[in-house]
MARLUMKE-934107 format. One record per residue (C-alpha): residue in one letter; chain; x, y, z; residue number from 1. Coordinates in Angstrom, 2 decimals. Example, Ala and Ser with C-alpha at 12.3 -4.5 7.8 and 13.67 -1.06 7.14 Angstrom:
residues 2
<node><res>A</res><chain>A</chain><east>12.30</east><north>-4.50</north><up>7.80</up><n>1</n></node>
<node><res>S</res><chain>A</chain><east>13.67</east><north>-1.06</north><up>7.14</up><n>2</n></node>
This chain:
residues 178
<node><res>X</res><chain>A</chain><east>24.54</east><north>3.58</north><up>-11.69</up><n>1</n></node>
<node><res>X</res><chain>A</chain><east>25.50</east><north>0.11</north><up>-13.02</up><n>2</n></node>
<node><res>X</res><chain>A</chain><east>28.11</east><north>-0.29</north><up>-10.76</up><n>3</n></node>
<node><res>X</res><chain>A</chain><east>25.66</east><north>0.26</north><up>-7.83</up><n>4</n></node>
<node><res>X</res><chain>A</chain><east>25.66</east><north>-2.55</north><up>-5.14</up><n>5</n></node>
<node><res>X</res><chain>A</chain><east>22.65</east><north>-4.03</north><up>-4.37</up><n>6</n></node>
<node><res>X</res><chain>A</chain><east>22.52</east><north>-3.96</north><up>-0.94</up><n>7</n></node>
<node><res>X</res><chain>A</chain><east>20.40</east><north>-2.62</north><up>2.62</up><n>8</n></node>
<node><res>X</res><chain>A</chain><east>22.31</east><north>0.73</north><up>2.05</up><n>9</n></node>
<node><res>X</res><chain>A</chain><east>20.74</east><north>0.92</north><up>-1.84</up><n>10</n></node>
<node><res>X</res><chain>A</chain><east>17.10</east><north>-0.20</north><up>-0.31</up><n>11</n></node>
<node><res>X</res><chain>A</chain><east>17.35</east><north>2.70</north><up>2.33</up><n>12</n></node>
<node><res>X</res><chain>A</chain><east>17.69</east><north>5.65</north><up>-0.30</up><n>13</n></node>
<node><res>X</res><chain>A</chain><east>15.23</east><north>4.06</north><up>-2.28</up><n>14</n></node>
<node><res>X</res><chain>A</chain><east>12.41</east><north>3.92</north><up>0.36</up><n>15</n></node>
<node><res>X</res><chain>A</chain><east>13.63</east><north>6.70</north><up>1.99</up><n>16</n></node>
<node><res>X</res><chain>A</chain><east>12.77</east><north>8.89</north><up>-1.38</up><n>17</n></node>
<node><res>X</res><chain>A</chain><east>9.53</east><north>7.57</north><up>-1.56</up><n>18</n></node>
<node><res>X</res><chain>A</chain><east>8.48</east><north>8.36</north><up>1.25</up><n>19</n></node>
<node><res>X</res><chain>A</chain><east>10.03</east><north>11.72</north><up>1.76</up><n>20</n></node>
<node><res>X</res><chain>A</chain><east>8.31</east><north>12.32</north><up>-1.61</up><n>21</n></node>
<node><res>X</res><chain>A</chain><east>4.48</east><north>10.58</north><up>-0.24</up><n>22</n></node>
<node><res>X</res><chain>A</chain><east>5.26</east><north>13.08</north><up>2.51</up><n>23</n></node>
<node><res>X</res><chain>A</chain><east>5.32</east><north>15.82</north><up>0.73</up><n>24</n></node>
<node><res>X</res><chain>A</chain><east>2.42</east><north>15.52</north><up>-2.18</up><n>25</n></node>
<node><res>X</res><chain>A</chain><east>-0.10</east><north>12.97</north><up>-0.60</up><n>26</n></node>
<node><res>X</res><chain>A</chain><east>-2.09</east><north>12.41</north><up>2.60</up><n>27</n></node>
<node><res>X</res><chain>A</chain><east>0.22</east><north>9.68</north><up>3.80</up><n>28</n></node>
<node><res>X</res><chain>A</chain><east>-2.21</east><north>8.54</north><up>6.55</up><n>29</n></node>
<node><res>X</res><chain>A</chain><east>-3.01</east><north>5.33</north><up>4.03</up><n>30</n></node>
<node><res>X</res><chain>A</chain><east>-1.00</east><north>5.74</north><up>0.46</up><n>31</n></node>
<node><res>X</res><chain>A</chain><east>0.90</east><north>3.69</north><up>-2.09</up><n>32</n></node>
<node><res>X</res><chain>A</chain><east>4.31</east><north>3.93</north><up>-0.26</up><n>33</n></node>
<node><res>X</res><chain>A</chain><east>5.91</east><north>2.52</north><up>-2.63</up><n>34</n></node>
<node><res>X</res><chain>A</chain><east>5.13</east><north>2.10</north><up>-6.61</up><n>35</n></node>
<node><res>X</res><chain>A</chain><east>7.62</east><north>0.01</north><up>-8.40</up><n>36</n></node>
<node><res>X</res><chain>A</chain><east>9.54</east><north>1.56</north><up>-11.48</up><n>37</n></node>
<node><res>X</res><chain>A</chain><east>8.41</east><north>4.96</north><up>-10.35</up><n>38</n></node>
<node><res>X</res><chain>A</chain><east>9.91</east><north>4.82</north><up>-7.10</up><n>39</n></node>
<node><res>X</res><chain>A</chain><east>12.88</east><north>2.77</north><up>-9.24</up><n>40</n></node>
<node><res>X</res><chain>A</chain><east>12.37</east><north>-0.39</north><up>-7.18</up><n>41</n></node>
<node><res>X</res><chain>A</chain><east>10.48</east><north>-2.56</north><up>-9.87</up><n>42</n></node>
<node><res>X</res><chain>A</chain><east>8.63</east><north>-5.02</north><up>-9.08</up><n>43</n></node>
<node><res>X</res><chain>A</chain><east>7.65</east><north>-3.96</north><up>-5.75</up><n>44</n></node>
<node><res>X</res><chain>A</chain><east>4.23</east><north>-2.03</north><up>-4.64</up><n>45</n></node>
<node><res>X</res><chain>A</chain><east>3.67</east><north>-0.88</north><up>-1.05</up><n>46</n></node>
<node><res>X</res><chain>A</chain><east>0.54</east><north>0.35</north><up>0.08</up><n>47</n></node>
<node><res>X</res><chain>A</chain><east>0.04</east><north>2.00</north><up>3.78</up><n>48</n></node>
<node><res>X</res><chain>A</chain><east>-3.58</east><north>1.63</north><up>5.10</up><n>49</n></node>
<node><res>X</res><chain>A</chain><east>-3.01</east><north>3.64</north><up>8.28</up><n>50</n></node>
<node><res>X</res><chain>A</chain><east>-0.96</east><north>1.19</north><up>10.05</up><n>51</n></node>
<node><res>X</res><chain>A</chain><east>-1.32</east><north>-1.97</north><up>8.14</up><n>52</n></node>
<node><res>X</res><chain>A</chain><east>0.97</east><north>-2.33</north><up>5.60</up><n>53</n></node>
<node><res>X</res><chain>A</chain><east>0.38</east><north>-4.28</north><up>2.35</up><n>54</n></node>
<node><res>X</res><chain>A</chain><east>3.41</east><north>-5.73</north><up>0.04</up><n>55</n></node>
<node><res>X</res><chain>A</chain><east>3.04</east><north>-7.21</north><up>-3.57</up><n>56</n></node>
<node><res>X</res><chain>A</chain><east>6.47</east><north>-8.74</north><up>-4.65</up><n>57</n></node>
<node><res>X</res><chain>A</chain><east>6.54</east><north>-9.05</north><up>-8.64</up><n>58</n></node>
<node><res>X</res><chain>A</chain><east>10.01</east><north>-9.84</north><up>-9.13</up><n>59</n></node>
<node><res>X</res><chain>A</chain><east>12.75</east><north>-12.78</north><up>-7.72</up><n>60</n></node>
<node><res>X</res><chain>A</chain><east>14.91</east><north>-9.77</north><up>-7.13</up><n>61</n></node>
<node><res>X</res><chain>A</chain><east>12.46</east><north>-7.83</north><up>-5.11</up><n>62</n></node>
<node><res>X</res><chain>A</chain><east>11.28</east><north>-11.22</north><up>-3.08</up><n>63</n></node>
<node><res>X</res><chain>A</chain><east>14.68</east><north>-11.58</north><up>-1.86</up><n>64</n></node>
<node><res>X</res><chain>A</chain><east>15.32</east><north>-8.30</north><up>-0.28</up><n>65</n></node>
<node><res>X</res><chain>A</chain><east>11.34</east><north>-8.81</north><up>1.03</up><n>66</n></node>
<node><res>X</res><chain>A</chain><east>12.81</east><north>-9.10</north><up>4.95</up><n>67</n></node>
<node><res>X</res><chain>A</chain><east>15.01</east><north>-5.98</north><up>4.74</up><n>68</n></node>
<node><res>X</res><chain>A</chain><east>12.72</east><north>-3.75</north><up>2.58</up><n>69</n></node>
<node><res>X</res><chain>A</chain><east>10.21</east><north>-4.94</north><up>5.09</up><n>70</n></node>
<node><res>X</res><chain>A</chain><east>12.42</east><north>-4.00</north><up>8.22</up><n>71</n></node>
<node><res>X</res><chain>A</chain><east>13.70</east><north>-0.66</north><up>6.57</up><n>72</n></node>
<node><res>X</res><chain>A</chain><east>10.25</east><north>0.74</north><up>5.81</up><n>73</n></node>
<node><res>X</res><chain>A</chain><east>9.16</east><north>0.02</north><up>9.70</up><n>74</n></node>
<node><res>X</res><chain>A</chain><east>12.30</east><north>1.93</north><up>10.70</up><n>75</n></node>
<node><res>X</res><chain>A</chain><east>11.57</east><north>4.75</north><up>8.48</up><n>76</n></node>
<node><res>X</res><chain>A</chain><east>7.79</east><north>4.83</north><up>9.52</up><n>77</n></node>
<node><res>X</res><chain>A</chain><east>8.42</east><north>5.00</north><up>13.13</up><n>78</n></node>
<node><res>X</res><chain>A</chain><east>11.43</east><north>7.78</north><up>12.63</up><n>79</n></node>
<node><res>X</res><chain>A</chain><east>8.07</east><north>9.57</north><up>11.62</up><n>80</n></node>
<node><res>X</res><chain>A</chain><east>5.99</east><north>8.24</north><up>14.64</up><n>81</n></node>
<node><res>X</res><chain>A</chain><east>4.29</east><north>5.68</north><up>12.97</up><n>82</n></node>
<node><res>X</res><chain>A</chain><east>4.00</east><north>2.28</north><up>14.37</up><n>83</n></node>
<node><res>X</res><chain>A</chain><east>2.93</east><north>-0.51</north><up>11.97</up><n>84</n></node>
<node><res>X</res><chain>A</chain><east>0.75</east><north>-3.10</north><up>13.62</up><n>85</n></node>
<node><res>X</res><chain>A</chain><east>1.08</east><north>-5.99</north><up>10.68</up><n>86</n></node>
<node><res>X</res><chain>A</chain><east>2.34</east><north>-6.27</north><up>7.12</up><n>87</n></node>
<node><res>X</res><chain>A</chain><east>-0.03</east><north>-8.44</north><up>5.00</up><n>88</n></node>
<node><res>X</res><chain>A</chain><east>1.75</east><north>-10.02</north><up>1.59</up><n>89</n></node>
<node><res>X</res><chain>A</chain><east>-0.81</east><north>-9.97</north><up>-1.35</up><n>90</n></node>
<node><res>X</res><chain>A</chain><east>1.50</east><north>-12.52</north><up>-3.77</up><n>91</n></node>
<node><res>X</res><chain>A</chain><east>-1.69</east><north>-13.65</north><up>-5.41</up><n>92</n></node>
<node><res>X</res><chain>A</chain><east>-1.01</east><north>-12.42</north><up>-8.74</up><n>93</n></node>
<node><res>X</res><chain>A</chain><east>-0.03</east><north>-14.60</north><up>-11.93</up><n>94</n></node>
<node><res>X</res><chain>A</chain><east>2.88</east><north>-12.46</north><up>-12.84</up><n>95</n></node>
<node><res>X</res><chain>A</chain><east>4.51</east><north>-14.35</north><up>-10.04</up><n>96</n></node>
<node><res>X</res><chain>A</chain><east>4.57</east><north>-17.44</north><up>-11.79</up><n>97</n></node>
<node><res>X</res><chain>A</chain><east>7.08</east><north>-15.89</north><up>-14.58</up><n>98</n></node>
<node><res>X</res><chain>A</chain><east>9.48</east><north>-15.18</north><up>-11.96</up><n>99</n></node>
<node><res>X</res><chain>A</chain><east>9.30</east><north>-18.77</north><up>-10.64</up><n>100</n></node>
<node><res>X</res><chain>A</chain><east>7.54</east><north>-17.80</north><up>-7.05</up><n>101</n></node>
<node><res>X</res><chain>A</chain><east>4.63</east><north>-19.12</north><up>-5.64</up><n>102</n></node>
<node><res>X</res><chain>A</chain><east>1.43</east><north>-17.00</north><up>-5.68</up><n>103</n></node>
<node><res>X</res><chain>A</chain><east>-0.01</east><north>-16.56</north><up>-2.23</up><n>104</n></node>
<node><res>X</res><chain>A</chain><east>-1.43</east><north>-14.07</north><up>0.56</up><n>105</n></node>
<node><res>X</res><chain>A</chain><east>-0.63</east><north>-14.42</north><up>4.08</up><n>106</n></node>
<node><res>X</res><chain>A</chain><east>0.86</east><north>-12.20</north><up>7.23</up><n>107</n></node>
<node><res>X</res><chain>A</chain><east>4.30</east><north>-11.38</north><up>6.81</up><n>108</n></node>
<node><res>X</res><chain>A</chain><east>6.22</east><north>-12.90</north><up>10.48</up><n>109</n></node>
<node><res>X</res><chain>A</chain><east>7.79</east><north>-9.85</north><up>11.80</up><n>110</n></node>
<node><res>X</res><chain>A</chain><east>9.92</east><north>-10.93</north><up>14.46</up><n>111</n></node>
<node><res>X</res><chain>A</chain><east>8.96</east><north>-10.76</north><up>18.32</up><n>112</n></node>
<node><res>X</res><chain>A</chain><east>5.34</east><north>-9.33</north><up>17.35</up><n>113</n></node>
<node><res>X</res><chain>A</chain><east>2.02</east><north>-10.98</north><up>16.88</up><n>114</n></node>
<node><res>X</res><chain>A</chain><east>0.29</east><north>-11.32</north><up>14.17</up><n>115</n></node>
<node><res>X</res><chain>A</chain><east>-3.23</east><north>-8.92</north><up>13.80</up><n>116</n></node>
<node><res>X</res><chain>A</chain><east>-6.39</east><north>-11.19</north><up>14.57</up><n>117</n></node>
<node><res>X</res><chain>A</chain><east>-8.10</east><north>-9.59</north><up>11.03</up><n>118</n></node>
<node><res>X</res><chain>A</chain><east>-7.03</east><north>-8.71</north><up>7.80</up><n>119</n></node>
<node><res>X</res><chain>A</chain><east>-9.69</east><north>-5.61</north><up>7.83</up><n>120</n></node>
<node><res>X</res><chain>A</chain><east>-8.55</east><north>-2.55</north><up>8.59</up><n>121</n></node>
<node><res>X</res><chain>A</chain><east>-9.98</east><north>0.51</north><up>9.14</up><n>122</n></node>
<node><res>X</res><chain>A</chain><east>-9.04</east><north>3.80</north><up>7.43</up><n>123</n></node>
<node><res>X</res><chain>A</chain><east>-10.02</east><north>7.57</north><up>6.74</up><n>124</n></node>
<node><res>X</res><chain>A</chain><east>-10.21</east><north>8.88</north><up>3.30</up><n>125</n></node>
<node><res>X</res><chain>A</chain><east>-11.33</east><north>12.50</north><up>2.45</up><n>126</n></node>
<node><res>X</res><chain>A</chain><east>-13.25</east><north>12.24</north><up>5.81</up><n>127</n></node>
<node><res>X</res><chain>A</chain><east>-14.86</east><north>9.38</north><up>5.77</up><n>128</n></node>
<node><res>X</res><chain>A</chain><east>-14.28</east><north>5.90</north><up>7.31</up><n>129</n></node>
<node><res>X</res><chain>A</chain><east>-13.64</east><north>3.00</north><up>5.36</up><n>130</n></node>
<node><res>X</res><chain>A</chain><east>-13.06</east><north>-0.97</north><up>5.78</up><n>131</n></node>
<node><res>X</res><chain>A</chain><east>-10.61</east><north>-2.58</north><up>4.00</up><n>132</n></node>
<node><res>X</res><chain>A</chain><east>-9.82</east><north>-6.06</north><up>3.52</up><n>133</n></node>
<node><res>X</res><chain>A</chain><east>-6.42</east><north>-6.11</north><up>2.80</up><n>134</n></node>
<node><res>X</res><chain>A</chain><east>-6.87</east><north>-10.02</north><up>2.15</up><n>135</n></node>
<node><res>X</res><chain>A</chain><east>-9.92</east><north>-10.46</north><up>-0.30</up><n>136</n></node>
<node><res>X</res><chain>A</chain><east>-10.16</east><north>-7.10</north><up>-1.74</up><n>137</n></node>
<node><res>X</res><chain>A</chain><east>-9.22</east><north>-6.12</north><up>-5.21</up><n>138</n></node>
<node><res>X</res><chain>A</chain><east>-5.73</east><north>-6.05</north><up>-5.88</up><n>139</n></node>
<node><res>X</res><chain>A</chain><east>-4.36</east><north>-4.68</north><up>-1.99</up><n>140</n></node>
<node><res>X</res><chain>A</chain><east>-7.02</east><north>-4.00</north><up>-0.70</up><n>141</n></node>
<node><res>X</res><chain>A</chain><east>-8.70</east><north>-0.75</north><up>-1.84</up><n>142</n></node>
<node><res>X</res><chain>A</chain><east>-7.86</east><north>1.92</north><up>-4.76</up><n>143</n></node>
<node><res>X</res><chain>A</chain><east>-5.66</east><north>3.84</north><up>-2.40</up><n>144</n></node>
<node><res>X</res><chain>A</chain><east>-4.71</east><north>5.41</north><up>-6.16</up><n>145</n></node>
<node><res>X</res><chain>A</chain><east>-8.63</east><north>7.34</north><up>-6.20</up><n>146</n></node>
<node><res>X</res><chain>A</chain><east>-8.62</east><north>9.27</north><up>-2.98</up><n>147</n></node>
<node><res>X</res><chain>A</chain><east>-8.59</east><north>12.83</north><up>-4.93</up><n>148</n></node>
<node><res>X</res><chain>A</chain><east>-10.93</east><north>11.67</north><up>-7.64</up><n>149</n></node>
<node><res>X</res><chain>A</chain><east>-13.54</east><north>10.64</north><up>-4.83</up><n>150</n></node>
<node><res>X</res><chain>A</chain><east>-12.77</east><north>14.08</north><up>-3.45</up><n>151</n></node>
<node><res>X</res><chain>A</chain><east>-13.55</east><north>15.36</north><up>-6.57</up><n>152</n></node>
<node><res>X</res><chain>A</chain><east>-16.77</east><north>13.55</north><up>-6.69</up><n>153</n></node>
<node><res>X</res><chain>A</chain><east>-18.02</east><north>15.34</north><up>-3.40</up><n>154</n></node>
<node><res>X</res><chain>A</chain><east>-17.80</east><north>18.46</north><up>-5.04</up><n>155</n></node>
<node><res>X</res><chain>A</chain><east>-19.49</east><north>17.82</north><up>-8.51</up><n>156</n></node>
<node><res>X</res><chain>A</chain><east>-22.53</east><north>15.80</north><up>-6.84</up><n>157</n></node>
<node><res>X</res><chain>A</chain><east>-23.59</east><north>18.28</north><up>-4.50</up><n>158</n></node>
<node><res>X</res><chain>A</chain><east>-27.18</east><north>19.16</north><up>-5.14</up><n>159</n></node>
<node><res>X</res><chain>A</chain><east>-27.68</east><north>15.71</north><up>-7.59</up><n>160</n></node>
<node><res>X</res><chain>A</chain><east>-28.72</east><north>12.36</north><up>-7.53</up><n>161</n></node>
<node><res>X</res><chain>A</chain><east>-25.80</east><north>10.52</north><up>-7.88</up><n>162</n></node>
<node><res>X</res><chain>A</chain><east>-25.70</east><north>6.58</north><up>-8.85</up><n>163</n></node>
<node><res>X</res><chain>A</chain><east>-22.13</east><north>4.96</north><up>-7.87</up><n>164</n></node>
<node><res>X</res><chain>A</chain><east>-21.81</east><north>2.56</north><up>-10.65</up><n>165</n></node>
<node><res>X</res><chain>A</chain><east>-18.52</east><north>0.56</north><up>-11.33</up><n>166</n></node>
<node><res>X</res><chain>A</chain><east>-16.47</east><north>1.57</north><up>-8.15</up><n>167</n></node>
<node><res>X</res><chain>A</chain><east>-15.57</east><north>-1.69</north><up>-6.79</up><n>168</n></node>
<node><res>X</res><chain>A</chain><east>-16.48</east><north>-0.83</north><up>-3.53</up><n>169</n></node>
<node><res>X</res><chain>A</chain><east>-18.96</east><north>2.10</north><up>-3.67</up><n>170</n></node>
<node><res>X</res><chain>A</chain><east>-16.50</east><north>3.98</north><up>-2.47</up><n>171</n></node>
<node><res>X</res><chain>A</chain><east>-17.64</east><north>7.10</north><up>-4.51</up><n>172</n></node>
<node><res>X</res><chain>A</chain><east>-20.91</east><north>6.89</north><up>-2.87</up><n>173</n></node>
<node><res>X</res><chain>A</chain><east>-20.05</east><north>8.31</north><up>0.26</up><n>174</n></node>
<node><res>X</res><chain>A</chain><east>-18.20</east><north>11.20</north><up>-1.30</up><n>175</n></node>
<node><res>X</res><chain>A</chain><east>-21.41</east><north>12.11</north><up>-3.08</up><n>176</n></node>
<node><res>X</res><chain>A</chain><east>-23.23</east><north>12.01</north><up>-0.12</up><n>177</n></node>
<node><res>X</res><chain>A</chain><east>-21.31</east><north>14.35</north><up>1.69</up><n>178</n></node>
């Protein structure tokens, strides 16, 4: 709709359809909550590790709704029971400099609450416990994005030798082992 105001009221159904949708197709205990022109909110990924939440802002237009997308994704989490402890900002990324923003990565203030002491979380994938350094790991953190191919992995390497090779993290490994 070009006539659409760009507003808190526009951010709500947005985020509120992604996540209905995570809800209904994807573990959602860590997932990409939010994945720009798919969830039609460009420039903007969102990725839930359990109750850390990690936001890349790509676009000018995006970075100035950051507080209120920010606010409106805690209020929809917590309709749902879900209390986020931090919200870590992963601006590191040279497509920022196109839009005129500074590249960075730092704890978002949320207001009245303290700030985590670490910027590793822990999570559970397919059953198996994970670290993830939503600061110095690739891109957010972790490939949220592999979860069912890592699944998929457990299945075709039982009774093999398996070498994880090119994974980032290893992250296959486990899979295979199990």
């Amino acid at each position: 709709d070009p006539d659409a105001e760009i507003n808190e009221d526009f951010f709500l159904m947005r985020l509120k359809n992604a996540w209905e949708y995570r809800k209904k197709v994807v573990d959602t205990s860590s997932c990409r909550l939010v994945f720009g022109e798919a969830d039609f909110l460009p420039g903007l990924v969102v990725d839930k590790f359990s109750d850390v939440l990690v936001v890349e802002s790509l676009a000018l237009g995006i970075d100035r709704f950051k507080v209120t997308i920010v606010e409106l994704l805690k209020e929809l989490l917590a309709q749902d029971g879900i209390a986020i402890r931090g919200v870590y900002e992963r601006n590191d990324v040279a497509l920022r400099d196109k839009e005129g923003l500074p590249q960075y990565k730092a704890w978002f203030p949320l207001p009245g609450e303290a700030q985590p002491d670490s910027a590793v979380t822990e999570i559970t994938e397919n059953g198996i416990r994970y670290w993830v350094d939503v600061e110095n790991g690739q891109k957010t953190g972790f490939f949220l994005d592999q979860k069912y191919n890592r699944r998929a992995v457990a299945r075709l390497a039982k009774g093999k030798t398996v070498l994880d090779c090119f994974t980032h993290t290893g992250s296959c490994a486990p899979n295979a082992a199990m």
